[in-house]
C-alpha positions in Angstrom: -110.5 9.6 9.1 -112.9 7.2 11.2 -115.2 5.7 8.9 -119.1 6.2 10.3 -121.2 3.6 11.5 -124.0 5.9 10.3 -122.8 5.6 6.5 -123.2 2.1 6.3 -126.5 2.2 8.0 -127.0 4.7 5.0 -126.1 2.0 2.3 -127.9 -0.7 3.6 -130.8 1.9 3.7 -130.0 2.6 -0.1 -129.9 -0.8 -0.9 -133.0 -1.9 0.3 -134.9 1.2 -1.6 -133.5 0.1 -4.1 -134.9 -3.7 -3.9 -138.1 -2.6 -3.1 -138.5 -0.3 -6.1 -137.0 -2.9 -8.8 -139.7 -5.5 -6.9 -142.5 -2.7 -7.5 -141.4 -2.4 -11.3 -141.5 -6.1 -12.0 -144.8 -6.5 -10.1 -145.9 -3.7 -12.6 -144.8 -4.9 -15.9 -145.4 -8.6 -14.5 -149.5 -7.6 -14.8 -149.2 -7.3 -18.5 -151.5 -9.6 -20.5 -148.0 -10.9 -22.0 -147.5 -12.8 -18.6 -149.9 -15.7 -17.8 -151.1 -16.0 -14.0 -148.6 -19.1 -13.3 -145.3 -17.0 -14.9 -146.3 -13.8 -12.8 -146.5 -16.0 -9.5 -143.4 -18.0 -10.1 -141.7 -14.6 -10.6 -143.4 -13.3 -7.5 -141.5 -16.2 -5.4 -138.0 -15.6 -7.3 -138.2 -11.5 -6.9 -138.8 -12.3 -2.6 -135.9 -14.3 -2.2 -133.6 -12.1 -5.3 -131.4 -10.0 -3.0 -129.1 -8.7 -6.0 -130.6 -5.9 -7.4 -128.3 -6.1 -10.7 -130.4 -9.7 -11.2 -134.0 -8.0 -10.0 -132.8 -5.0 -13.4 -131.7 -7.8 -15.6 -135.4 -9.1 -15.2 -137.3 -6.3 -15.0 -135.2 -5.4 -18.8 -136.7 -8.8 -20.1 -140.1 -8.5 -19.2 -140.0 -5.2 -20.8 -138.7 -6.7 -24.0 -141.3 -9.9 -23.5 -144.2 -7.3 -23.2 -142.8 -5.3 -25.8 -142.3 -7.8 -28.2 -146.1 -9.6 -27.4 -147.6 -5.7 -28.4 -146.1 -6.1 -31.8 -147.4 -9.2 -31.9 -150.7 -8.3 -31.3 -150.4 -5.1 -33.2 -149.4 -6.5 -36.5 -152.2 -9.3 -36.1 -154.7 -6.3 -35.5 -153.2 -4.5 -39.3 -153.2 -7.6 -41.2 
């Protein structure tokens, strides 16, 4: 069975969707208060040239857990 040209044009397709919406969900998270202006813009410069989007997850898991971990922070200062 020939393989089509059109499938791989499909992927690529995919592929870039897929780097565009892990790029929109870091520049999200990225506008926390956790992350100072000069952290968000160095992260701006790595996301544009990231090209794997495993990596572009990976990063997007640990600013999660940064933010995450800065609202407990804040929260338990808030209770005490």
């Amino acid at each position: 069975m020939p393989v089509s040209p059109y499938l791989s044009l499909a992927r690529a397709a995919d592929y870039c969707d897929e780097l565009t919406a892990l790029r929109a969900e870091l520049r999200c998270i990225l506008q926390h208060p956790a992350i100072v202006p000069a952290r968000r813009q160095a992260a701006e410069r790595l996301m544009c040239q990231c090209s794997d989007p495993g990596r572009l997850r990976h990063w997007l898991a640990l600013a999660v857990a940064e933010c995450g971990r800065w609202e407990e922070l804040v929260l338990a200062a808030e209770g005490s």
